[in-house]
C-alpha positions as CSV (number, residue, x, y, z in Angstrom):
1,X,20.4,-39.7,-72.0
2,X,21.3,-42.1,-74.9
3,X,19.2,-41.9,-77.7
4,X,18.9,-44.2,-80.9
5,X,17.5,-43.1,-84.2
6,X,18.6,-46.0,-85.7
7,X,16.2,-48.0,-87.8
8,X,17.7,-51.3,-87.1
9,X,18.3,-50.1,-83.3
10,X,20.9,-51.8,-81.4
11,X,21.2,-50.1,-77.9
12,X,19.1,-53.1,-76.2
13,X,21.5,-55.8,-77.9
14,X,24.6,-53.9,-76.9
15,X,23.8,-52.9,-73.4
16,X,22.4,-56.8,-73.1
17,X,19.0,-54.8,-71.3
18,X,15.9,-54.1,-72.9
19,X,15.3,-50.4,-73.9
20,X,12.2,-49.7,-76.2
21,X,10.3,-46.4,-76.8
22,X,10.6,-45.4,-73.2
23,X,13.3,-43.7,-71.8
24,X,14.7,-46.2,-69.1
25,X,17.6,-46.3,-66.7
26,X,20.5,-48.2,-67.5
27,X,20.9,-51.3,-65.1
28,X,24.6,-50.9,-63.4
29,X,25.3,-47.0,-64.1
30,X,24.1,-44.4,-62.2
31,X,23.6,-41.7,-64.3
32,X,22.8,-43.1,-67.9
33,X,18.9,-43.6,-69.0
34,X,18.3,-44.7,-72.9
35,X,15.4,-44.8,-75.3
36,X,15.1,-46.0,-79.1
37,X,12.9,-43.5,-80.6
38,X,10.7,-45.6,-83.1
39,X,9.5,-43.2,-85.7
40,X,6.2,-44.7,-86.3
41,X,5.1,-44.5,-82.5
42,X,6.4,-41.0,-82.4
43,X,4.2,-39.8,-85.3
44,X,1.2,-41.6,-84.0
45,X,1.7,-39.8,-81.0
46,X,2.5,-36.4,-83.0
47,X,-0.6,-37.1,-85.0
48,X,-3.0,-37.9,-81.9
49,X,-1.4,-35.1,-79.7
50,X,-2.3,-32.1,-83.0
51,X,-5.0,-33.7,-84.5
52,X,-7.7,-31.2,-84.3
53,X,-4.8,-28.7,-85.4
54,X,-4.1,-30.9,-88.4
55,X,-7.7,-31.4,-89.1
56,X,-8.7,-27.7,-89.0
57,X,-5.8,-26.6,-91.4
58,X,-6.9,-29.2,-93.8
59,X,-10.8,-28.0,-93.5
60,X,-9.9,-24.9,-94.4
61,X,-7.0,-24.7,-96.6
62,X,-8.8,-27.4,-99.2
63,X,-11.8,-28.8,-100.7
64,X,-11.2,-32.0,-99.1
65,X,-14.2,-33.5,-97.5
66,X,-13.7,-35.2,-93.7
67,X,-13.2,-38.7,-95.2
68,X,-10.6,-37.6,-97.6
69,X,-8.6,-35.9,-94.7
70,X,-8.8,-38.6,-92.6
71,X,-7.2,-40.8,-95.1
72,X,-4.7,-38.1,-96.0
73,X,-3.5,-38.2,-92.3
74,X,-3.1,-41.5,-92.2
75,X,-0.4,-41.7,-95.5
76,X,3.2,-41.4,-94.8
77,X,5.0,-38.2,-96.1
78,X,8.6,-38.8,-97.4
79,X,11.4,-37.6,-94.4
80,X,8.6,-37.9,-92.0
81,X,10.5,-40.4,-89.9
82,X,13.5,-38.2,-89.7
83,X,11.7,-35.2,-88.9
84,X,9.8,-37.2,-85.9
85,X,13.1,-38.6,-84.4
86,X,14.7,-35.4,-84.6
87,X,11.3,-33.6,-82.8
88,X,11.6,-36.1,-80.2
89,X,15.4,-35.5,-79.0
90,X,14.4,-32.0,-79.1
91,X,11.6,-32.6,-77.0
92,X,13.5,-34.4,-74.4
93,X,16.6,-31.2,-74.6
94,X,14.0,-28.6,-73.8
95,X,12.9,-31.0,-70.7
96,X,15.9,-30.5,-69.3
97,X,16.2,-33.7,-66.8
98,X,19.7,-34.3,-68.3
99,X,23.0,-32.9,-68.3
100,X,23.9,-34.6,-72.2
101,X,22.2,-35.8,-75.0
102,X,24.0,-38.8,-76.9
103,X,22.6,-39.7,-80.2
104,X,22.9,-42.8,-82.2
105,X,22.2,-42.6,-85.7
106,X,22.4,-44.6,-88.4
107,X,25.1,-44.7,-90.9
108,X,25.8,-42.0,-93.6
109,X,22.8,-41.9,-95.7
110,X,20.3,-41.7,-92.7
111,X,22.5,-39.0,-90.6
112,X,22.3,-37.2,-92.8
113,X,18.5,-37.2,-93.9
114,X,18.5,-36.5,-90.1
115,X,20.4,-34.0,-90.6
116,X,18.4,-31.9,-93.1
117,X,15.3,-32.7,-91.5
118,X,14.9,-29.2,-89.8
119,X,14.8,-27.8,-93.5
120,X,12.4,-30.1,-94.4
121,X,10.2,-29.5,-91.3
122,X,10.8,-25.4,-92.4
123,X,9.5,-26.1,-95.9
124,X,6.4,-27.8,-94.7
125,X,5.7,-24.8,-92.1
126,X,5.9,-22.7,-94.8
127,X,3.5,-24.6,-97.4
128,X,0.7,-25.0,-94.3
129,X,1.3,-21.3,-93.7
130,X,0.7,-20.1,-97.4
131,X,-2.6,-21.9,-96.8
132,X,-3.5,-20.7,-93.9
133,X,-2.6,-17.0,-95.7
134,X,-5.3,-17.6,-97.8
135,X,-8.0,-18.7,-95.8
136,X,-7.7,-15.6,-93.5
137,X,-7.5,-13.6,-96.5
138,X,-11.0,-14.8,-96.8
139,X,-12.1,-14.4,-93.8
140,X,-11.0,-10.8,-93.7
141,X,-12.3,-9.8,-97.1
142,X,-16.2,-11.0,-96.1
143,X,-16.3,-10.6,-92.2
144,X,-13.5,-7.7,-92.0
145,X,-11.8,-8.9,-88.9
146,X,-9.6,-12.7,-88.3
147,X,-8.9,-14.1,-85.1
148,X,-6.2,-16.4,-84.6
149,X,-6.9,-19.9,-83.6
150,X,-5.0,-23.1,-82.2
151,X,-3.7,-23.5,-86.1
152,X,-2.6,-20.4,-85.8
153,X,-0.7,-21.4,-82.7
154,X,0.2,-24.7,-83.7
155,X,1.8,-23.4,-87.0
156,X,4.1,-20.7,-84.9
157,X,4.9,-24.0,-82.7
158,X,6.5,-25.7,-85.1
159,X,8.1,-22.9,-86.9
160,X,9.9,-21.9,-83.1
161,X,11.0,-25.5,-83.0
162,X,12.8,-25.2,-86.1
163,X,14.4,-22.3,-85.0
164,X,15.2,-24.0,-81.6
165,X,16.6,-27.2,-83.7
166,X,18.9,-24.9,-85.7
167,X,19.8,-23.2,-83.3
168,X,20.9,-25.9,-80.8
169,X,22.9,-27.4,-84.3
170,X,24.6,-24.7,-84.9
171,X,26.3,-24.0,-81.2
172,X,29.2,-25.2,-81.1
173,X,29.7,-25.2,-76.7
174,X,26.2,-27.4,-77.0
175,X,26.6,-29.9,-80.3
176,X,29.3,-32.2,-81.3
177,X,28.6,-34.7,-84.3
178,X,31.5,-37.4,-83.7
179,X,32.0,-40.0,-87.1
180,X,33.2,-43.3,-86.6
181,X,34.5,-45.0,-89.7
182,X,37.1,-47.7,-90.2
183,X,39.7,-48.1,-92.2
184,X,38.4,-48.9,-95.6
185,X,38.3,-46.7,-99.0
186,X,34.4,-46.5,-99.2
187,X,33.9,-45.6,-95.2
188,X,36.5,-42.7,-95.8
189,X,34.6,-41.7,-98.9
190,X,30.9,-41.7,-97.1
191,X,32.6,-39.9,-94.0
192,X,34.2,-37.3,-96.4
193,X,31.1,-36.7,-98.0
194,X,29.5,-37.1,-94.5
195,X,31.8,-34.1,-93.2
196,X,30.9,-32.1,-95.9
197,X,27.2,-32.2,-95.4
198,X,27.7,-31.2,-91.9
199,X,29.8,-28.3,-92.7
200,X,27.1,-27.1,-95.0
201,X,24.8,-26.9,-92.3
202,X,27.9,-25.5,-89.7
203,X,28.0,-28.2,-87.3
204,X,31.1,-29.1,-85.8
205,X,33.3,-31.8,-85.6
206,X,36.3,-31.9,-83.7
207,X,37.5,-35.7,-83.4
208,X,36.7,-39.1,-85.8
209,X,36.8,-42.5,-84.5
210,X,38.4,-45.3,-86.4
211,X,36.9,-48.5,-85.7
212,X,37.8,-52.4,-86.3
213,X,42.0,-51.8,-86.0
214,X,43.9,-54.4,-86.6
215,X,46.3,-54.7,-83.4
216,X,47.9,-58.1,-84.0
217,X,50.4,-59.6,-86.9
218,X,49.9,-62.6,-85.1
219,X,49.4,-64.5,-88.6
220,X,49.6,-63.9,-92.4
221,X,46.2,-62.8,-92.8
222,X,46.2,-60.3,-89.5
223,X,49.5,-59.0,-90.9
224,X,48.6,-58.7,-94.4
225,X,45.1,-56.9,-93.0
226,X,47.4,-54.6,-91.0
227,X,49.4,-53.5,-93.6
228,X,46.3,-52.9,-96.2
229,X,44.5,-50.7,-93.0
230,X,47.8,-48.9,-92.5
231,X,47.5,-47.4,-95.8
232,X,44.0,-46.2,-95.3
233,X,44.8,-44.9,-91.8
234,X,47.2,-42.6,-93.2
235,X,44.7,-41.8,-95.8
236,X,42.5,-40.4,-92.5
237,X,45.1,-38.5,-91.4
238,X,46.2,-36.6,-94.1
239,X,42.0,-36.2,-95.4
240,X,40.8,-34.8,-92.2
241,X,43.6,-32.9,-90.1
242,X,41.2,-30.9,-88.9
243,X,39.7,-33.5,-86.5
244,X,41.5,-35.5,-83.5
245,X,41.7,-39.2,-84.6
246,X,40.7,-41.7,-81.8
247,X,41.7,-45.5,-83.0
248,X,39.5,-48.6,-81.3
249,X,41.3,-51.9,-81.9
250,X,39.2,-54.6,-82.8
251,X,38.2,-57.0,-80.4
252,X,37.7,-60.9,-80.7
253,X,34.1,-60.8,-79.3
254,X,30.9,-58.5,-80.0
255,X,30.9,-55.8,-77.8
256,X,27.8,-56.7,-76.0
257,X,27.3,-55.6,-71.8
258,X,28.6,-53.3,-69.4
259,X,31.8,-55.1,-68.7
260,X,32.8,-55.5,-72.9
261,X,32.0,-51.7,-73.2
262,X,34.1,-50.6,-70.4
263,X,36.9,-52.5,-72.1
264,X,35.8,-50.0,-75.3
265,X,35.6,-46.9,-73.2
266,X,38.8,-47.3,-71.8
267,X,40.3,-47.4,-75.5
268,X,38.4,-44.6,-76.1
269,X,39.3,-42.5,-72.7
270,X,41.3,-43.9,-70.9
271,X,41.7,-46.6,-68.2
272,X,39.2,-45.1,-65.8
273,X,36.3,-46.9,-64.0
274,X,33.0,-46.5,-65.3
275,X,31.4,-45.2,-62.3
276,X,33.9,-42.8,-60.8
């Protein structure tokens, strides 16, 4: 299953097939389905899924009347968007209908707010749980006895998920994050700083792709180009050792349909068919 978190998505344009919010199989291979998670759907659907869970925690962990939590739920929380996209890839994992997961993100700066979104998720659980602390502390001190509800459940829900996002992260047999740069000073920068985000959270990398090589000296500009990237190639080699370095030539056209990326996945794995 390939799956886009990517803002500005771009699976429909370069498959040349419309994808959407729906996971959809992938005219002319077998065994490839697709979706472009859209943030905003997925919340709506988050929100309409949990909102009697929502609405309860907020009855009785504030002052806030109905009208003010209705409005409340409706106002966008900062890193929502990541924490959505990343629910729903998780979602799909624990389904199980596929044998890999492919994500598309977005360059540097969204990865990695992706990235830290299972923190951000955890601090949340937290906050709603400190107020749900107090409220059965209420409970308890006039009534003597608290039973746990569907907040109750819905908080441990989320806090499992966390656990199951970290966890899935963090093993290296199930997750690879694979950066593609190209050869330019501020792309190795990004990816650098990139690589050292992901370490921090002790996800693996094991290979980088370098995109947009200059094959051909053909003329003054493609040589002089050449010459500039061959400086920053080096540069690749000698910043990240530890990662196997995969170089895609670039081509003359967009890479747009099945037949223009099997000419990309045979620079990238060799020269065998796409459906074997």
């Amino acid at each position: 299953l390939l799956i886009s978190t990517d803002p500005a998505h771009s699976i429909s344009d370069c498959l040349e097939q419309h994808i959407g919010f729906n996971v959809r199989e992938v005219s002319g291979i077998e065994n490839l389905a697709a979706i472009e998670v859209v943030a905003d759907e997925a919340l709506s659907g988050f929100k309409t899924e949990h909102q009697s869970e929502l609405k309860k925690l907020l009855e009785t962990s504030t002052n806030l009347d109905n009208e003010d939590i209705d409005e409340l739920l409706t106002l966008s929380i900062p890193g929502i968007d990541e924490v959505m996209s990343f629910k729903t890839i998780i979602d799909f994992i624990e389904e199980g209908q596929y044998n890999k997961y492919v994500v598309d993100t977005a360059p540097t700066g969204h990865a990695l707010r992706l990235i830290s979104s299972p923190k951000l998720l955890d601090e949340w659980v937290k906050v709603a749980a400190r107020m749900r602390w107090k409220y059965r502390y209420m409970i308890t001190s006039f009534s003597g006895n608290y039973q746990q509800d569907e907040v109750d459940s819905f908080l441990l829900s989320l806090k499992k998920t966390v656990k199951r996002i970290e966890n899935i992260l963090r093993d290296n047999t199930k997750c690879e994050f694979i950066p593609v740069c190209i050869p330019e000073a501020m792309a190795i920068m990004e990816t650098g700083r990139l690589l050292e985000e992901l370490g921090k959270s002790e996800i693996i990398s094991r290979q980088i792709i370098v995109n947009n090589v200059m094959a051909s000296e053909a003329c003054g500009f493609c040589k002089q180009r050449k010459a500039g990237q061959l400086k920053y190639i080096r540069q690749i080699d000698e910043t990240f050792t530890q990662l196997n370095k995969v170089e895609v030539p670039m081509f003359a056209e967009e890479i747009k349909g099945l037949e223009a990326l099997n000419q990309l996945r045979m620079c990238l794995f060799g020269d065998q068919p796409i459906n074997p």
